[in-house]
N, C-alpha and C positions, 0 to 999 in steps of 0.2 A: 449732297451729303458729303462732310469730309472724311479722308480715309480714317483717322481718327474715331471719328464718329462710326464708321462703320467696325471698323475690329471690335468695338469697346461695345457692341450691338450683338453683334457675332459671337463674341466669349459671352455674354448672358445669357446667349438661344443656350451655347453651349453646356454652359453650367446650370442651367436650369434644367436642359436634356438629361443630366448625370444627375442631379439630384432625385427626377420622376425617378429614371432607373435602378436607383440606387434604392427609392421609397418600394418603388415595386416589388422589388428584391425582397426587400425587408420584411412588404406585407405576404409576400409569398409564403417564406419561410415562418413568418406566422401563421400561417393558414396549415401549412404543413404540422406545425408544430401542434394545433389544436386539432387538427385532422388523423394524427397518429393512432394509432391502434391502442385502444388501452389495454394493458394485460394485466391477468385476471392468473394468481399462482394458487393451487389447488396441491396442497399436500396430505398427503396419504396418511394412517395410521400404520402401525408396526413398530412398537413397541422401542426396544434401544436402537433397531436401526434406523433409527429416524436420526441420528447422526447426519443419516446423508441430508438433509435436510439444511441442514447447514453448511455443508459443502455447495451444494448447491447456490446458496445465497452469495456464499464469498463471490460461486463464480460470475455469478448477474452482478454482483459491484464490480467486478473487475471487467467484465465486458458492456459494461454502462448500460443493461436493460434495466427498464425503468420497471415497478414493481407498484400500480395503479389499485388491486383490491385483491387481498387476502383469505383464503377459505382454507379453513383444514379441520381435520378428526385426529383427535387422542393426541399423538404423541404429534401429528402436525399441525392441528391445532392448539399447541403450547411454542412448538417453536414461533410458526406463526403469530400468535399471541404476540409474544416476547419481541417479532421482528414489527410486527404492526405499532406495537406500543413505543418504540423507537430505538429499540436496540439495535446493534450492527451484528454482522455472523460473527467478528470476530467477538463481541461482549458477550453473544450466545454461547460459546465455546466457551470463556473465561465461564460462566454459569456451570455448562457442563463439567468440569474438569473440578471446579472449587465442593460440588455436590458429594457426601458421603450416600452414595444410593442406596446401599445395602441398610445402612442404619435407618435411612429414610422409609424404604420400606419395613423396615421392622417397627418405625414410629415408638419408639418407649421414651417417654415422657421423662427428661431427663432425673435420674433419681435427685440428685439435690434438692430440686424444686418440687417432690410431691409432697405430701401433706405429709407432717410427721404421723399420723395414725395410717398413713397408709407405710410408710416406709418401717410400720410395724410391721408389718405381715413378712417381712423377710427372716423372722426368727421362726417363722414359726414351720420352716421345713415345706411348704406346700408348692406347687407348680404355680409358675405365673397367671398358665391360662384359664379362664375360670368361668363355664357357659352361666348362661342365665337358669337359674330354680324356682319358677313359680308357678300358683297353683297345682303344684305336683307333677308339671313338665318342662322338659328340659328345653333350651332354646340359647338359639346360637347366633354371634351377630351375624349382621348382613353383610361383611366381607369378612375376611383375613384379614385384610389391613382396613381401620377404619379413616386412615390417611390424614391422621392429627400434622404432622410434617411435613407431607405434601401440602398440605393446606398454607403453613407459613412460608414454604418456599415461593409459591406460586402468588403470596400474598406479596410479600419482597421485592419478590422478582418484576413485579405490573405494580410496584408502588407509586411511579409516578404516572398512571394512570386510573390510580384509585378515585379519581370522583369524575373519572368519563363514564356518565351511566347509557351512552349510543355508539354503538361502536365505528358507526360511521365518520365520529367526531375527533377518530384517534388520526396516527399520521397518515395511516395506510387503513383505508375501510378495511374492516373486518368481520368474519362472521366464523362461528365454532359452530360443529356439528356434534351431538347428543343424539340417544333413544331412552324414550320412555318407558320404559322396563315394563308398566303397567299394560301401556296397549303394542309397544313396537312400532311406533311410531320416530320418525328424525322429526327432532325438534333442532331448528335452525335457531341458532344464541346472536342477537343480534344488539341488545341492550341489557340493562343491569351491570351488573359487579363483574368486571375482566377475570380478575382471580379464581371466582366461584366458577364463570364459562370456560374457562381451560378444565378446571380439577371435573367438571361433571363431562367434559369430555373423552379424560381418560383413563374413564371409572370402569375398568376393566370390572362384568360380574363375575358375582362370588368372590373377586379377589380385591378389589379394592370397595370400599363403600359407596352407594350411591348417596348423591347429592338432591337436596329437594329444594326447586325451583319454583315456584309460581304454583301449588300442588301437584307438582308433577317430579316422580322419582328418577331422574334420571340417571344415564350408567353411561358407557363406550357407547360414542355414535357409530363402531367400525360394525355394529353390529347390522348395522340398516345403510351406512354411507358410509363406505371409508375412501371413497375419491369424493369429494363433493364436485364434481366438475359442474353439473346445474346449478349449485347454488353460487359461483363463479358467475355465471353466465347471467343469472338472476341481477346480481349485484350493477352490472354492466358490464363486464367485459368482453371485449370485439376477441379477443386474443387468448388461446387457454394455456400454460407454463403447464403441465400437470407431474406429479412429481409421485412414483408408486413405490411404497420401500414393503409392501404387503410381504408375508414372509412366504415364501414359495412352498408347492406341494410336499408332502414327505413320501419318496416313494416308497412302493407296496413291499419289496424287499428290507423297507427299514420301520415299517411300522410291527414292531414285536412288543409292544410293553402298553398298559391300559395311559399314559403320559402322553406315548406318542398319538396314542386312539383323540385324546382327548383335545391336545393342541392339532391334529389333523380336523378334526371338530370345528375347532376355533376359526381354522384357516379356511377351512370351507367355507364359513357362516360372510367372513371378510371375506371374501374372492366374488361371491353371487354379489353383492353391493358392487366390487370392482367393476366387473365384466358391465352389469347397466350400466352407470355411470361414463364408459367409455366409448359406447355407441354415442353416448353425446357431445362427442369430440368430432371436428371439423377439419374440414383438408386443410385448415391455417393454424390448425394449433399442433402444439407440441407435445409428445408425450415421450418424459424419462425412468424407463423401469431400472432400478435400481438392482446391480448384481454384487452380493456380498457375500465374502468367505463364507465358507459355512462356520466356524466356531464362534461368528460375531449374530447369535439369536436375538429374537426379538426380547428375549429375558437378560441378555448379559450386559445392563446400565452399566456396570464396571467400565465398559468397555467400549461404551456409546461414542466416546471421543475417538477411538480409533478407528470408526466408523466415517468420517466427515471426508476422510482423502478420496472415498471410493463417490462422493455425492461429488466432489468438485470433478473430480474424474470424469465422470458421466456427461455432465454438463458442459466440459469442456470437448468432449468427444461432439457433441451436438452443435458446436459453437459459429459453423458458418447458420444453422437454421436462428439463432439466439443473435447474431451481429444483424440480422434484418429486422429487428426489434428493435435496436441500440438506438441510441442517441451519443450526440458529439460530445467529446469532456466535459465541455462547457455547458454546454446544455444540459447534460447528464447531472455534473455538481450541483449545477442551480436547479434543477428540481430535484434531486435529494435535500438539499440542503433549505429547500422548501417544506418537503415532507417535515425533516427534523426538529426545524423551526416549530413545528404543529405540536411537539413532544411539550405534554403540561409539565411544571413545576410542582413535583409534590410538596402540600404544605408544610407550612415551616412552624405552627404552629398547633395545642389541642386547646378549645374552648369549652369543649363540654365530652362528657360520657356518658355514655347508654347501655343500658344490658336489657337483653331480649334472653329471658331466660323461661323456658318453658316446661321447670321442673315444680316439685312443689318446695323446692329449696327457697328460702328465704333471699330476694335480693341481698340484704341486709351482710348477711353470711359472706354473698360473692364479694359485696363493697372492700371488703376488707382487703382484700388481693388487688385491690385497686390504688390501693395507700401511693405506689411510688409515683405512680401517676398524674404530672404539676398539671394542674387545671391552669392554661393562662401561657403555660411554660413550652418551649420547646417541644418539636416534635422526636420522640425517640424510641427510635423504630426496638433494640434490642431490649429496651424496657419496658415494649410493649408486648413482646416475645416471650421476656420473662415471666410475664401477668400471663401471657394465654397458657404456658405451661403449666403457672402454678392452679390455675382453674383447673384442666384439663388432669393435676394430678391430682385430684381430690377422688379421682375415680369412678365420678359420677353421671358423667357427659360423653358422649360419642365421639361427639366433635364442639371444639372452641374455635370460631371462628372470631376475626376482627373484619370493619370496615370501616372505612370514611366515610363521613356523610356531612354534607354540607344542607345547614337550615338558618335560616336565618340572617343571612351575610356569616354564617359562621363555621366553622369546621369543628368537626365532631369524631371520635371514635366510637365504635355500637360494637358491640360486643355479640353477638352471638352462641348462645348456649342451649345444642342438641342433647338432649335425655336420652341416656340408652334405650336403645329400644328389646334386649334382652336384661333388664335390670326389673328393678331392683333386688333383686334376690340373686345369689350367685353359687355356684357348687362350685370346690377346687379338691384336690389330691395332692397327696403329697407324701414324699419315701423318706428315709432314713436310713444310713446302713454306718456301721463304725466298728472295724477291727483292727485290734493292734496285736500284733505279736501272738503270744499264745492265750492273751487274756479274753474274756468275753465278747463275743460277738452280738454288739444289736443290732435289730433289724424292725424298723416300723414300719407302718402303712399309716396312713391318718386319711380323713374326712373333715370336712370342713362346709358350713352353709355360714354367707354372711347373708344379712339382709339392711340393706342402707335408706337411705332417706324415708327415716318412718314421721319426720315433722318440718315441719319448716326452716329447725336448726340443724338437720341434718343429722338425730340419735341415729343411732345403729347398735344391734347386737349380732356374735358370731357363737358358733357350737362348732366347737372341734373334739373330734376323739379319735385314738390313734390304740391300733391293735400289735401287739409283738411283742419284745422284750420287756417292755416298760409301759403297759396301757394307760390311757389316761384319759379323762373327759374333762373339756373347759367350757366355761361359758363366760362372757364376758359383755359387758353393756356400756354403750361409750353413747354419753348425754351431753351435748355441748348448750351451753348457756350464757347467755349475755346478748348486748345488741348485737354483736356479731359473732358471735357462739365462737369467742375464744376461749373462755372458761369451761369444764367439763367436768359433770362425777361422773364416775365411774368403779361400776360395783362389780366381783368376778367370784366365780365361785366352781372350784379346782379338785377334783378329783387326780391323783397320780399314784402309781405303784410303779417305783423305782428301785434299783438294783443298788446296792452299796455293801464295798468292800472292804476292808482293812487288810493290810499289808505289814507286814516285820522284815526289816531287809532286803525288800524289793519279793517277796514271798507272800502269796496272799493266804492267810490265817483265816478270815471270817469272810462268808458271804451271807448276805441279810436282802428281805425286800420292805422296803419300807411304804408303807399304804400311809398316804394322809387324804383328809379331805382338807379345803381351807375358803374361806369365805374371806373376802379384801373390798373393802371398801374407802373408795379416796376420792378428792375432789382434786384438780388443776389449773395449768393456764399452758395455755399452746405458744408458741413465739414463731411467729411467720411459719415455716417450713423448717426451721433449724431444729426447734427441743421443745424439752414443756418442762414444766415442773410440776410433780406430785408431793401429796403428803396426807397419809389416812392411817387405817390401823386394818392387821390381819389377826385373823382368828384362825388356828389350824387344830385338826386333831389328828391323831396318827396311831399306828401299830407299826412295830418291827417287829420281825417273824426270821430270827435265824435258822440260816435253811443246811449252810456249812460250814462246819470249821471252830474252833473254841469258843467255848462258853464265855462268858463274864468278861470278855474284851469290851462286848458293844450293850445296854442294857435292854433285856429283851422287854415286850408288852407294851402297852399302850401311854401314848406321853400325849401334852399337853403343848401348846406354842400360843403365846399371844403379844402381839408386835404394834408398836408403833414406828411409823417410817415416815422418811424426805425422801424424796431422790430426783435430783435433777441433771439431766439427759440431753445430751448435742448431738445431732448425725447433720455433715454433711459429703457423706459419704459418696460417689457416684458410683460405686456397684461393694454391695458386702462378700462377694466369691471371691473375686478378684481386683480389692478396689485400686484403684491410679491413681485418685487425687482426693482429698478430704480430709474428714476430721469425725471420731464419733469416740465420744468420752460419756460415760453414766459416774455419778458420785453418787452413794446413797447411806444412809442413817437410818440404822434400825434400830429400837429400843426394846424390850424383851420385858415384860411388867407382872409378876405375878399378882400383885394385888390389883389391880385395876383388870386385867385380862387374863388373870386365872393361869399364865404362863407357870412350866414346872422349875423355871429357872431364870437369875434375874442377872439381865448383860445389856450392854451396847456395843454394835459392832459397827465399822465405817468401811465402806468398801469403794476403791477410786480404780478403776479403770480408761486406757485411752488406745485410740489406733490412730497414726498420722501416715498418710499416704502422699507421695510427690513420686512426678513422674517426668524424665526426660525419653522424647519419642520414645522407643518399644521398653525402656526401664523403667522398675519402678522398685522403690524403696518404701517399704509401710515401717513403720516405727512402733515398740506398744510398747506399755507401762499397764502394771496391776500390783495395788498394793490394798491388802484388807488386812484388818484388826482387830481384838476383841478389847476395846480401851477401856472397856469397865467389866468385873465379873470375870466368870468362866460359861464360855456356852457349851452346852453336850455335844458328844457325837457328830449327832445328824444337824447341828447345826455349824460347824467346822468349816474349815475353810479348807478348798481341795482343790488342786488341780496336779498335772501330768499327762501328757499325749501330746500330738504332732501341735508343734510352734506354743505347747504349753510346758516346757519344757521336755524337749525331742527325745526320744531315746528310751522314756518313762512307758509306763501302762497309761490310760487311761485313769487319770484320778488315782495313783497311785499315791501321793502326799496329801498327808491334812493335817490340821494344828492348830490355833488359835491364831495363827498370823502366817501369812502370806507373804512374799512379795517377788515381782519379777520384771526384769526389762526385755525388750529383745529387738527384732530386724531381721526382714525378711526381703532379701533383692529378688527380682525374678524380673521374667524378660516374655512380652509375646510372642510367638514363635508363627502365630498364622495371622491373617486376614479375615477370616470369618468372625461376621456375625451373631451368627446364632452360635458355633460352637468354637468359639476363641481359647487358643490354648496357651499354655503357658508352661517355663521350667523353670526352677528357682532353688533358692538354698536359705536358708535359715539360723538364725544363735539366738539363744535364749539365756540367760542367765537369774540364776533365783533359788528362793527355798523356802519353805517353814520354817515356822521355830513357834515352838511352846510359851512365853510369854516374850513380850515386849522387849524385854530390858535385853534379852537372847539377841535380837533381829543383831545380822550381821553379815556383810555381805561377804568376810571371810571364810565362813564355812558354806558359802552358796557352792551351787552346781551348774556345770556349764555344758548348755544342750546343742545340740544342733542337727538339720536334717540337709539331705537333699529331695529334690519333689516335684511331680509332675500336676499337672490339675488343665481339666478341661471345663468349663462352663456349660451346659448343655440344657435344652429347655425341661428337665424333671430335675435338675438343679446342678449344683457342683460339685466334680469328681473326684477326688485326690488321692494319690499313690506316691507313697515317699518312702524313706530310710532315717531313723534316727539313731545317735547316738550322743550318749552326755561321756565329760570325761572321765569319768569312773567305771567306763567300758557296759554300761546299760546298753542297750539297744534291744530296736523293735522294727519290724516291718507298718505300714497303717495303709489302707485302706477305706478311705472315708468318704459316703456321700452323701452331700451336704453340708449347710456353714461350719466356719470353724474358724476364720477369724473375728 
C-alpha cells in the first residue's frame, strides 16, 4: 500500500470517527432534550394580587424555563388563560394597565347605547338599582355584578382563541378551575368557550354572577381549589412551578369590623384548598408564596399592575432552583417560538348569526340590533361590542354574551341571551329634594313597579307615585309593534298636584296648587338607541285652589286642556348628572283645540330645547339652548312658559319667570376633581343668558338677563347632588340645594 494510499485511508477512519461523534452528540442532546422535565405552572387565585402572576412570567422568559401545561383558579386562571392562549407577560400587563377596573366592575351598560325607553327612566328621579317584584316577593340577582364587561373583556382578550373548543389544542395545555355552587364540587374546565372558562372561574359568590356551563352553576374555583397543583400533575407534568398569591391571614388584633369577619371568611374557605393541594407537591417541585405590601389587597384592581414587580422579585429570588429547569437560548427561542407558532388566527371574516335567546322576547325584536352587522363582511370586533351593549341595554338580560362558532366550513357569531332571573317585574325608589334661597322647599319620595316582557314584542307597563310637596300617580303603557317592534302606542294616564307661584319683582304674590288629571295617548317610531318620534293627543282636567296671596292674578276653579302634539327627541347623552360627551335635544308641537278636545282656550305652542356636551380629559363643556313660543293665540297661566333656578338662569327662584315666550343660551365648564366610580365629583361654574317676554314681536335679547353660578355636584348611587351660588346681574341671588337632575 502506498503512503498516499494509506493517509488518504486514515483521514476517512478519521472523519468518519468525528462524524459517529458528532451524530452521538446530537442524538444525546436529543434524547436529553425529549427527556426534560416538563413543567406544569399552577397559579393561585387572589384577586388583584395576582399581579404577581405576571411578574412571575416575565421572569421564566428571561430565565428560558420553558412553561409545558398551565392550571390556575380565578384571577390565575385568567392570566393563565391569556398566557396559554399566546400572549407574552408583557401583552399581559399592556391588558392590565389599558383596563378601567372600577368601571368594569360597576358593568353600566354604556348610556348611549341603551334603549331610548330605557334611557327614559332617568327623568324620572328614581335609583338605578331596582330588585326584582314578583308574585308579591322581592328577589335579588345573583351577584352584585352580573359581569356584562367582564364578559367582553375576557371575550377580546382570548379572541384569537375563540374557536379552540379543547384546551389542550391551545399553545400551552390548559385547564381552569371552577365550583359548582350547587353541589361544591371542582369542576376542572378543560373544553368549550376559553372566555366563558376564565369568567366562571373567577365568579367570585354573591359578588360577581355565576356562570352556567353544561347545567351546572358555576362560581370561584378558589372556593374548593385555589392551588390546583393535582390537576397540573394530572395534565403531565414531571415538574410543579406553583405560584400562591392567596391573601394572608388578618390577625386577631385587626379584625374589629363585620368586613374584616367576612373577608377573613373568604380567606379561610381559600387557605383549606391551599394547604391540601400542597401536600401534593414533591421534593422537585417549586413553590413561590408571594409577599405583598399590605395596601396592595386582593380588591385594589386599580393597582394590580403595581403588583407584578413583587411576582418578578420572588421568582427571581428563587432563580438558581428555576436555572435547573432552563433551557439554552436557542433551544429556549425555538420552543417558545414553537408554542407561538400554535397561537390560531382569529377570523377574518362573519358568515352567518345566531341568537340563542331564552326569553319570551321575540328573536325578531333582537334581529334588529343586529342591522350593522355585514353578513359575508369583515370581522369587527368593536361592532360587535356595540350590538352586545345595545342588547344588554334593553334591560332585559343578565348577561349578553358572543361566540364563534364554526359550522359548516364556516364561521359564525351566536349570540347568547340570559333572562334575568329576578325579572320581570322590578321595584325601584327614588328622592327628590330642591331649595333655593328662601323660596319653597320640595322634597319627594316616589315608588315605582315596572313590569317588562309581557309579549313577545317586549310591551311593558310602569306605576310610579311619589308622596311630599307635589304627589303624583302615573301610569304608563309602552306597546311596541311591527316586525321588529320599532313602532309603539303608547297610552299614559297622569295624576299630579303641583305647586305654582306667581312672582311681581322677584316677590312672590300667589301661591296656588294645581291638581290635574290627564289621559295621553300617542303612537311612534324608535330610531336605533338615539330618539323616537311621537304624535297623539292629550286630554287633561284640572282645578287651581289658591291657597296664598292675591286674588284674580291667577284664575281660580276648575279648567279644561285638550292638546294635540309632535315631539321628536335625541339623547345621546353618556350620563344626564353629569354628562361629558353627547347630545339630547326634544322639539315639540302642541295644539290647544277647543272644538275637537273641549280645550278652554285655543293656542299653539313650539318648544325647542338642546344640551351639547364635549370633553377634554377631566373638562367638560355642556352647551344648552331653550327656546319656547306661543305662535298662535294666547295660553293661560298654567300653561305658560317658566323657568328660573340653578343653570336655568342662576341667581333666580325656582320658576320665578313666565310668559308666553321664553328663551335662553348658556354653558357650563366643570372639571372632575376624583376617580371614583360610583361617587365621581365635580366643580364647575356656570352663565346663562335669557328672559320672557309677553308676545313674540317683544323677544329681544336686549333686555335679557345675565345669570350665572358657581357649584359643586356629586353623582351618588340615590342620584345627583348639587350645591352652588347663583347670581344674575341685576344682583338677584340664591343659595340651591338640589337632589337630583337638573340639567
Amino acid at each position: 500500500m502506498s503512503l498516499n494510499n494509506y493517509i488518504a485511508k486514515a483521514l476517512l477512519a478519521l472523519s468518519f470517527a468525528t462524524l459517529c461523534e458528532v451524530a452521538s452528540a446530537q442524538a444525546d442532546d436529543a434524547v436529553n432534550a425529549t427527556e426534560r422535565p416538563r413543567v406544569g405552572l399552577v397559579l393561585s387565585g387572589g384577586g388583584a394580587r395576582g399581579g404577581v402572576h405576571v411578574g412571575v412570567l416575565r421572569a421564566l422568559e428571561e430565565l428560558n424555563v420553558p412553561v409545558d401545561f398551565i392550571a390556575g383558579t380565578s384571577i390565575g386562571a385568567v392570566i393563565g388563560g391569556f398566557y396559554a392562549a399566546g400572549m407574552t407577560a408583557d401583552g399581559i400587563e399592556g391588558v392590565i394597565n389599558s383596563l378601567d377596573w372600577e368601571a368594569a366592575f360597576l358593568e353600566d351598560t354604556p348610556r348611549a347605547l341603551r334603549s331610548f325607553r330605557r334611557k327614559r327612566e332617568d327623568d324620572l328621579f328614581l335609583v338605578d338599582e331596582r330588585p326584582g317584584f314578583n308574585n308579591l316577593e322581592f328577589q335579588l340577582p345573583v351577584g352584585i355584578v352580573q359581569g356584562q364587561i367582564i364578559d367582553l373583556i375576557m371575550a377580546e382578550t382570548t379572541l384569537a382563541a375563540a374557536l379552540v373548543t379543547n384546551f389542550d389544542a391551545l399553545p400551552i395545555p390548559f385547564r381552569a378551575v371552577a365550583a359548582d355552587i350547587a353541589t361544591g364540587e371542582a369542576v376542572i374546565l378543560g373544553n368549550g368557550n376559553l372566555a366563558n372558562a376564565l369568567r366562571a372561574s373567577m365568579s367570585v359568590p354573591a359578588v360577581l354572577a355565576p356562570i352556567e356551563m353544561d347545567g351546572r352553576l358555576l362560581v370561584d374555583g378558589g372556593i374548593v381549589m385555589n392551588l390546583p397543583v393535582e390537576v397540573a400533575r394530572e395534565m403531565g407534568a414531571d415538574v410543579i412551578i406553583a405560584v400562591d398569591v392567596s391573601a394572608p391571614l388578618i390577625a386577631r388584633d385587626a379584625l374589629d369590623s363585620v368586613l374584616d369577619i367576612t373577608a377573613q371568611l373568604t380567606t379561610l374557605l381559600t387557605r383549606y384548598g391551599v394547604v391540601e393541594q400542597l401536600e401534593k407537591l414533591g421534593e422537585d417541585d417549586l413553590l413561590l408564596t408571594a409577599e405583598v405590601d399590605e395596601q396592595y389587597g386582593s380588591t385594589s384592581f386599580e393597582s394590580m399592575a403595581a403588583t407584578i414587580p413583587f411576582g418578578y422579585e420572588l421568582a427571581m429570588s428563587n432563580a438558581p432552583a428555576l436555572r435547573e429547569l432552563a433551557l439554552e437560548s436557542d433551544a429556549y427561542e425555538a420552543h417558545r417560538a414553537a408554542q407561538l407558532g400554535l397561537t390560531p388566527a382569529p377570523p377574518s371574516r362573519v358568515d352567518f348569526v345566531r341568537i340563542n335567546n331564552d326569553s319570551i322576547i321575540s328573536d325578531r325584536v333582537i334581529e334588529r340590533y343586529l342591522a350593522d352587522i355585514e353578513i359575508g363582511g369583515p370581522l369587527d370586533l368593536e361592532q360587535i361590542e356595540t350590538t352586545v351593549n345595545k342588547i344588554y341595554g334593553l334591560g332585559l338580560y343578565q348577561n349578553v354574551r358572543y361566540q364563534l362558532v364554526e359550522e359548516n366550513e364556516q364561521t359564525g357569531l351566536a349570540f347568547d341571551l340570559d333572562e334575568r332571573s329576578w325579572g320581570p317585574g322590578y321595584a325601584q325608589l327614588g328622592l327628590q329634594f330642591n331649595a333655593s334661597g328662601n323660596q319653597d322647599v320640595l322634597f319627594g319620595v316616589s315608588a315605582s313597579y315596572l313590569r317588562t316582557a309581557l309579549n313577545p314584542k317586549n310591551g311593558e307597563w310602569r306605576a310610579t307615585a311619589a308622596v311630599g310637596a307635589q304627589p303624583a300617580l302615573h301610569l304608563d303603557f309602552h306597546q311596541p309593534f311591527g316586525q321588529t317592534g320599532q313602532y309603539f302606542f303608547a297610552p299614559s294616564l297622569k295624576f299630579d298636584s303641583t305647586l305654582l307661584n306667581l312672582f311681581d319683582d322677584g316677590n312672590r304674590v300667589t301661591e296656588a296648587r294645581v291638581k290635574t288629571a290627564a289621559l295621553e295617548l300617542a303612537v311612534g317610531r324608535e330610531f336605533r338607541t338615539w330618539g323616537e318620534f311621537r304624535l297623539g293627543l292629550r286630554r287633561t282636567t284640572g282645578d287651581v285652589d289658591i291657597q296664598v296671596g292675591q286674588l284674580g292674578l291667577l284664575p281660580e276653579g276648575p279648567f279644561d286642556r285638550g292638546e294635540f302634539f309632535a315631539r321628536l327627541s335625541a339623547d345621546t347623552l353618556d350620563d344626564v348628572a353629569f354628562p361629558r360627551s353627547g347630545v339630547s335635544a326634544v322639539l315639540e308641537w302642541r295644539g290647544s283645540r277647543p272644538d275637537t278636545l273641549s280645550a278652554d282656550f285655543d293656542f299653539d305652542q313650539l318648544s325647542f330645547s338642546a344640551n351639547f356636551a364635549r370633553t377634554w380629559a377631566r373638562y367638560t363643556l355642556l352647551s344648552t339652548i331653550r327656546y319656547d313660543t306661543t305662535i298662535d293665540g294666547v295660553a293661560p297661566l298654567t300653561s305658560e312658559f317658566r323657568f328660573g333656578g340653578l343653570f336655568d338662569l342662576s341667581g333666580l327662584g325656582r320658576q320665578m319667570l313666565s310668559a308666553q315666550n321664553a328663551g335662553r343660551i348658556g354653558a357650563s365648564f366643570y372639571r372632575q376633581v376624583n376617580d371614583l366610580a360610583l361617587f365621581p365629583a365635580f366643580v364647575g361654574a356656570s352663565l346663562e343668558y335669557g328672559n320672557v317676554w309677553a308676545t313674540r314681536e317683544t323677544i329681544s335679547f336686549d333686555d335679557a338677563l345675565l345669570g350665572g353660578s358657581i357649584w359643586v355636584g356629586i353623582d351618588t348611587p340615590v342620584g345627583p347632588i348639587y350645591g352652588a351660588y347663583g347670581r344674575t346681574r341685576d344682583r338677584d341671588s340664591s343659595f340651591y340645594l338640589v337632589l337630583g337632575r337638573i340639567f
